[in-house]
KOLTOR-504096 format. One record per residue: x, y, z of N, C-alpha, C in turn. Coordinates in pm, whole numbers, plus 50000, padded with zeros to 5 digits. Last residue first. Layout:
<atoms>
XYZXYZXYZ;...
</atoms>
This chain:
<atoms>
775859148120158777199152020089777659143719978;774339138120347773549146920236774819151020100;776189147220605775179136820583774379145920430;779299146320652778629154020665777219144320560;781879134420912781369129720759779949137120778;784319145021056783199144321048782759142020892;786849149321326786919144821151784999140021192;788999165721470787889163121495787509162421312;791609184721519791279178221636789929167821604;794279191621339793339190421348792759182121454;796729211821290796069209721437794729206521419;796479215320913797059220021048796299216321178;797319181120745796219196620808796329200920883;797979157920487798519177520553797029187320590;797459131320517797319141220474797739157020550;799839104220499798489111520557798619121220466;800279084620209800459091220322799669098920361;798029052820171798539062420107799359067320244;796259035920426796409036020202797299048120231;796539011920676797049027720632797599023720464;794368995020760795608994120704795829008320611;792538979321072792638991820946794288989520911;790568952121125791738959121186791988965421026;788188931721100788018948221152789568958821145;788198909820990789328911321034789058920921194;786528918420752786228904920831787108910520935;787168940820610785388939120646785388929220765;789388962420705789428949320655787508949320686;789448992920593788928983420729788868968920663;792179017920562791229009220467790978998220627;792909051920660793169032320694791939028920601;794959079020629793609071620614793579056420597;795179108720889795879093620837794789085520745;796179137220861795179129920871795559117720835;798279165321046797879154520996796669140220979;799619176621265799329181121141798629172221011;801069158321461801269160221316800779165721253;798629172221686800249173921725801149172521560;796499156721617796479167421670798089174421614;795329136621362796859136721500796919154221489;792509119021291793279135121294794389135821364;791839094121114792399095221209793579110921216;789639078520951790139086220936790689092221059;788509043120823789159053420927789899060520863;786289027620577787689039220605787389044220721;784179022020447784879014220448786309012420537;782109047520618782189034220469783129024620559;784279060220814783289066220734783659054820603;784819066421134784899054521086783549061920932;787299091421278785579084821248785839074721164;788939105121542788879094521447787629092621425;791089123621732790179120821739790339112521568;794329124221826793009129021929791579126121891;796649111621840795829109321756794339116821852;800139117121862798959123721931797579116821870;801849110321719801999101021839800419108521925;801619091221402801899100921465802059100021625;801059062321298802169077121231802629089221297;799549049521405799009059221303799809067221245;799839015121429800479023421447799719037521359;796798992521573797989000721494798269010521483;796608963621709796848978221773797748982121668;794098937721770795328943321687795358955421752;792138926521943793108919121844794248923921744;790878926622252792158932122175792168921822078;787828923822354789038913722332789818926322221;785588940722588786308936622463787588927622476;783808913722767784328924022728785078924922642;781908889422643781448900422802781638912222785;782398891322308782758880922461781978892822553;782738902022058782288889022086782448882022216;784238925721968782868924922053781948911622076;787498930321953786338923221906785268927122047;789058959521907788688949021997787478943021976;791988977021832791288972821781790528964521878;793179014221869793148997521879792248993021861;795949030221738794269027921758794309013021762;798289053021894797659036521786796439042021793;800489068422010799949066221899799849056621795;800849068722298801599054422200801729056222068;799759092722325801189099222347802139078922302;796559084122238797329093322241798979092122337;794869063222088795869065622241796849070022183;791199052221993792499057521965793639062122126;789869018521984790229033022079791509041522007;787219008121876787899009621813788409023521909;785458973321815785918984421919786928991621881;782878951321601784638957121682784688971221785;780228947021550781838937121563783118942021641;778498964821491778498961521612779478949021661;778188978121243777838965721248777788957821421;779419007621297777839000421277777658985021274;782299001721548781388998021448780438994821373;782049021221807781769008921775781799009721625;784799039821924784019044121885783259027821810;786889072622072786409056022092785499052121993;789469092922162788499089722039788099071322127;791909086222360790679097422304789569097822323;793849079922606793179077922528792159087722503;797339081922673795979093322691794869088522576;799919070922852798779070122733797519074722757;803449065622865802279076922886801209072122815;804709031822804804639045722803803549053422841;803769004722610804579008122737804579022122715;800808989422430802478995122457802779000022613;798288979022444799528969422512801098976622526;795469002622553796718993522478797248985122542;793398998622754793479005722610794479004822504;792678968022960793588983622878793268986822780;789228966923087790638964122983791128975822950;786988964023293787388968023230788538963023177;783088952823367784298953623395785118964123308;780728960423400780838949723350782168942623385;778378982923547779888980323493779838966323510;775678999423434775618984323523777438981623470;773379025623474774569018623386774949010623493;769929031823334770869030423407771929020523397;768179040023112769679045223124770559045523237;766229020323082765979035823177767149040223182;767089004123000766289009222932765869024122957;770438997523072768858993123053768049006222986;773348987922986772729002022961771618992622949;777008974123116775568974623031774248989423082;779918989923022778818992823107777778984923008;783748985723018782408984222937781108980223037;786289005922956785279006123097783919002722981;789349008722927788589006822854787359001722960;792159030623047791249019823063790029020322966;794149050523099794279041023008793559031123034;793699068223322794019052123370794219042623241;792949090523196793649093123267794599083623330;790959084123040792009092022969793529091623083;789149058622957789889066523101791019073423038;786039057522781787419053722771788019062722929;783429032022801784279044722839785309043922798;780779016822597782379020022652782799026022664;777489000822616778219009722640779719009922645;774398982022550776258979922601776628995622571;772328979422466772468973122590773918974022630;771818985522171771138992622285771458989822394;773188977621981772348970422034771438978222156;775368996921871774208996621815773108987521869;777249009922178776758992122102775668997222028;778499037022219776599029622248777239022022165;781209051422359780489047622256779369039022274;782329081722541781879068122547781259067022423;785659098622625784489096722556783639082822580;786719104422964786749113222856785349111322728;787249096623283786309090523198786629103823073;789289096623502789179104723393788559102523287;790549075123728790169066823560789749081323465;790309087623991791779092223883791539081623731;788369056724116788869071024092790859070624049;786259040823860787189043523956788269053723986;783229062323837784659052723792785229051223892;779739063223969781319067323982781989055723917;776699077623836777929061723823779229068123848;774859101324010775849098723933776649085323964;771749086624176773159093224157773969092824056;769369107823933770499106324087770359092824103;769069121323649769009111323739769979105823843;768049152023625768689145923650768299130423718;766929167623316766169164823469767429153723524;767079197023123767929186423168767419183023319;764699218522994765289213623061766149201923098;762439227522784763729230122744764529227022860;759979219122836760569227522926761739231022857;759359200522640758719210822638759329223522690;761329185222676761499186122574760819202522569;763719171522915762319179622940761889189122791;765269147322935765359158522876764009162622853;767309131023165765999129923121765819146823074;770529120923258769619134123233768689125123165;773339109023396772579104223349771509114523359;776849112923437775699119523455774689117723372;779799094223544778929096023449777749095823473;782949106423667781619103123706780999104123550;785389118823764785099106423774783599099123748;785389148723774784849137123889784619125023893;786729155523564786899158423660786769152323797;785109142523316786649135523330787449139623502;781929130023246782879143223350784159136923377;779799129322996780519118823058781899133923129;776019119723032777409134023021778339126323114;773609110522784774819101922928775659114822937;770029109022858771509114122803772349108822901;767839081122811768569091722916769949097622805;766049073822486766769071722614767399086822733;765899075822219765569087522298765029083422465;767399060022075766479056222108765159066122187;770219073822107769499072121973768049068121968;770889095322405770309082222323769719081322168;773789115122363772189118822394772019097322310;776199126622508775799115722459774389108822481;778519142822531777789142822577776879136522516;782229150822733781229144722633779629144622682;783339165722921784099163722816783209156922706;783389185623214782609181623116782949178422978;785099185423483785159187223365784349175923260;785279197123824784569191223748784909195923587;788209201323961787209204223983786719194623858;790839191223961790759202624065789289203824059;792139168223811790489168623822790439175423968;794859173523700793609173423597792249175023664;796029177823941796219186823829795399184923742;795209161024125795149173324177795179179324030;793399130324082794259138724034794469147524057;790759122924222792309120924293793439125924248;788299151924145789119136224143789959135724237;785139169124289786579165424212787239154724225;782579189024231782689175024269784669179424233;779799191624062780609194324129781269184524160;778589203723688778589193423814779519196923906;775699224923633777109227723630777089212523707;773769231523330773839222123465774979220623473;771219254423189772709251423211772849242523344;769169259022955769329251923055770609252223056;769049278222710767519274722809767819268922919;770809290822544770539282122595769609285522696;769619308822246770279309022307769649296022414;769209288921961768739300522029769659298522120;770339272221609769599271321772769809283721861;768569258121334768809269321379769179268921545;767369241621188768159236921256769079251021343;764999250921106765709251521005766989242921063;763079249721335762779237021255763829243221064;765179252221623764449256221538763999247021427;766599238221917766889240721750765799242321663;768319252622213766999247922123767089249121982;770629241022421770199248322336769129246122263;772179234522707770989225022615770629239922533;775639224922901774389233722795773409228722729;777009210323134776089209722996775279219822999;780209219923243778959221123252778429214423152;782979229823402782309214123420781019215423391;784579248523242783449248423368782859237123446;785779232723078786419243823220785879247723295;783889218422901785099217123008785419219823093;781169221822848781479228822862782769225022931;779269200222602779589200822690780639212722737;775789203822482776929208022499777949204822612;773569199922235773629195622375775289198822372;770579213222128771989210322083772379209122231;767059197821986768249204122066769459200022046;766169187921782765099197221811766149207021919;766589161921644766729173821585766329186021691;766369138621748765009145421681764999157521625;768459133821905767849126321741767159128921663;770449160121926769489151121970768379144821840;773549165721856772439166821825771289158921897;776749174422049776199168922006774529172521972;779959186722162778499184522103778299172322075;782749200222337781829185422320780629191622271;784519213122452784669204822369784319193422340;784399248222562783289236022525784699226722468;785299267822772786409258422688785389245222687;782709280622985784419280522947784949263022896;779369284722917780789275522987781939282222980;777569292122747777479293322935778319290322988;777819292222523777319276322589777189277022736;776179318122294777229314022407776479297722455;776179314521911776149314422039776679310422200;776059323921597777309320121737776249323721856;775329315521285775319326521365775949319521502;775029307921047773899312021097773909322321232;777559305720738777359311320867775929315120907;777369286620522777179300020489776649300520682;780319267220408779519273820488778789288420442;780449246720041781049255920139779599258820248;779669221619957780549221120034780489233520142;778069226619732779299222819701780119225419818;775509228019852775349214119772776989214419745;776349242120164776059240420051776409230419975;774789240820507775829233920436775289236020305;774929266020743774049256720652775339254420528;776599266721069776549267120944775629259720865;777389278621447776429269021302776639274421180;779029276021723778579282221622777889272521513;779099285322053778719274621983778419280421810;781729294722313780709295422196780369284022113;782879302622594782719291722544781659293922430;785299320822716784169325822681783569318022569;787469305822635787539310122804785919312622783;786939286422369787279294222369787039298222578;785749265522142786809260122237787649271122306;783269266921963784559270421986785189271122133;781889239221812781709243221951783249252221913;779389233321538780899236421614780669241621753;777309222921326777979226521409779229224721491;775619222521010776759215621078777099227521146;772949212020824773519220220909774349213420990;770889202620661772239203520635772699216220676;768909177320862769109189720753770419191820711;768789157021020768229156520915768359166920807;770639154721236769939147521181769579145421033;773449179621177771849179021225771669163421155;776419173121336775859177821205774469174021247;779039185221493778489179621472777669183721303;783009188021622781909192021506780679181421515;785379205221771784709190721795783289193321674;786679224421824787829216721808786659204421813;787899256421634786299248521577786579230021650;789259279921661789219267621775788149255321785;787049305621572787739301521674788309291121703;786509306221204786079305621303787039298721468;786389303920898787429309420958786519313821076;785459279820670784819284920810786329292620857;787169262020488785209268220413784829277820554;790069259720398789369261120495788119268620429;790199233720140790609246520206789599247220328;789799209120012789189220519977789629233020015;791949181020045791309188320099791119201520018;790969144419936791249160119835790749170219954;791299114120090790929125720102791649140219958;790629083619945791079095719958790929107819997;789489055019949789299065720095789939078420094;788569044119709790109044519789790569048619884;785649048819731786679036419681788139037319729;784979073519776784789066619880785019047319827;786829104719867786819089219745786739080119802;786089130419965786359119320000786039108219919;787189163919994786269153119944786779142219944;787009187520290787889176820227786429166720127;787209215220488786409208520405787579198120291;788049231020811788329226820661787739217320607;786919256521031786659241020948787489241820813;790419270921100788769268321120788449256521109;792739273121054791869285421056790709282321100;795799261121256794339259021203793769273521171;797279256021486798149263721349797009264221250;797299261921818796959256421735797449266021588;796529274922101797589274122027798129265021887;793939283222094793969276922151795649269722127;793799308521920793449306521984794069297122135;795439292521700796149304821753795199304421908;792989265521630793379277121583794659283721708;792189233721559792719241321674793669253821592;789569221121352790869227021377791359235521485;787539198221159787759209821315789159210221343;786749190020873787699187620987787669200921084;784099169420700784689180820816785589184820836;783759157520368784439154020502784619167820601;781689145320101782809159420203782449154420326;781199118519963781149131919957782299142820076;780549083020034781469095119975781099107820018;778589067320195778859066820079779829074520020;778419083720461779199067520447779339065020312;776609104120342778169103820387779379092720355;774209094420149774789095820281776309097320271;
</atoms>
């Protein structure tokens, strides 16, 4: 597995999207010292700005982040490089969100600029067709300039094969689906959970327990923890800041720890990541560190190691995880990568 060593993703904001990136770049990863060795770019593809990877095969996808919203795939070789399957449309404008469904069988999309999800079908190579289902949301925020309309920013199928969650930064809202496997359809469950409004819900992370959930508010710097029944309906708990600094703060990346101990937000324009135990109702802050940069847009937790992309530096940071503690300690200097938006540990690698 991944978590053990091997090659690392990175999604890159290309020209496209004004970005200094060619594509995916491929990195190996020393999974004793957390080093990254990057490979070069293996994908010269659009604006590659969010990456997944199949369940079970070795196939890794991209969403390009483009007005005319595409989804592209690659089969992964034993040394890393892509061999291109092929591009498809998401129905949207400016995806920046995938994801796999557990079973492998669909690709789930979110579409930004449109405010939409896409559901694509995946073949038994991991292959996926054109989309079968498109669900636009409506609606808009209190923000005039960010939430003029609906924006689809994540999408977050159950491990359990639960409700999907689509989380809409536009309306404030998180869209709960039942996935019609046969039909190739998205069934909705009414009503959508409203935030509080202008909160700009962006990503959420599942508690490996099945019963907890966390938003992040891109927009309110808030940390929004939901319990989650069985039927995927969401129950707010309450919420907490996303940091303690002073200034603008755009949180990202979020994300639990397999073990289910800590909380982990990245915040953009403080640039930290923070840290928060999972031992009470809601999270508890216990550390907030600095990444070096001031953008940090996205972060995975791979083994032992955070890896933390700063959009804006050019740059990958890599933290060692205390085991007990949870709080990360930057090994080495980052690493040199152009506009990277999106770090992935590739399974089989």
């Amino acid at each position: 597995m991944a978590g053990d060593g091997g090659l690392v993703y990175l999604g890159c904001y290309t020209g496209e999207s004004g970005g200094q990136g060619q594509g995916v770049v491929a990195a190996r990863r020393d999974p004793a010292s957390g080093a990254l060795e990057v490979l070069g770019t293996v994908a010269a593809t659009p604006s590659p700005s969010f990456l997944a990877r199949h369940p079970s095969l070795p196939v890794l996808y991209a969403v390009n982040e483009l007005a005319d919203g595409t989804a592209s795939a690659w089969a992964v070789a034993p040394d890393g490089g892509l061999r291109g399957l092929g591009v498809w449309s998401t129905g949207g404008a400016d995806p920046c969100h995938l994801s796999v469904a557990p079973d492998g069988g669909y690709l789930f999309v979110a579409n930004y600029g449109s405010g939409s999800v896409g559901l694509l079908p995946l073949d038994g190579a991991g292959v996926p067709s054109d989309y079968t289902d498109l669900v636009t949301h409506e609606g808009h925020g209190a923000d005039p300039d960010r939430q003029e309309r609906a924006h689809a920013h994540m999408v977050s199928p159950d491990p359990l094969g639960g409700a999907l969650l689509a989380v809409d930064l536009g309306t404030d809202s998180l869209y709960r689906y039942d996935l019609d496997r046969a039909a190739g359809r998205l069934l909705p469950q009414l009503p959508p959970v409203r935030t509080d409004p202008g909160c700009g819900p962006r990503h959420l992370a599942r508690h490996p327990d099945g019963l907890r959930c966390f938003v992040v508010g891109e927009l309110d710097g808030t940390v929004i923890t939901y319990g989650l029944d069985v039927g995927g309906t969401l129950h707010e708990r309450g919420r907490v800041a996303a940091t303690e600094r002073t200034g603008p703060v755009h949180p990202s990346e979020v994300a639990v720890r397999p073990d289910g101990r800590f909380l982990y937000v990245a915040n953009r324009g403080v640039g930290t990541v923070a840290v928060f135990a999972l031992d009470d109702e809601l999270p508890r802050l216990v550390a907030e560190v600095d990444t070096g940069g001031q953008w940090p847009r996205h972060f995975a937790l791979i083994g032992s190691h955070l890896y933390v992309a700063d959009e804006r530096a050019h740059a990958v940071g890599v933290f060692a995880v205390d085991p007990v503690t949870g709080v990360p300690d930057r090994v080495g200097e980052p690493v040199s990568v152009s506009s990277p938006t999106c770090v992935l540990a590739v399974s089989g690698s």
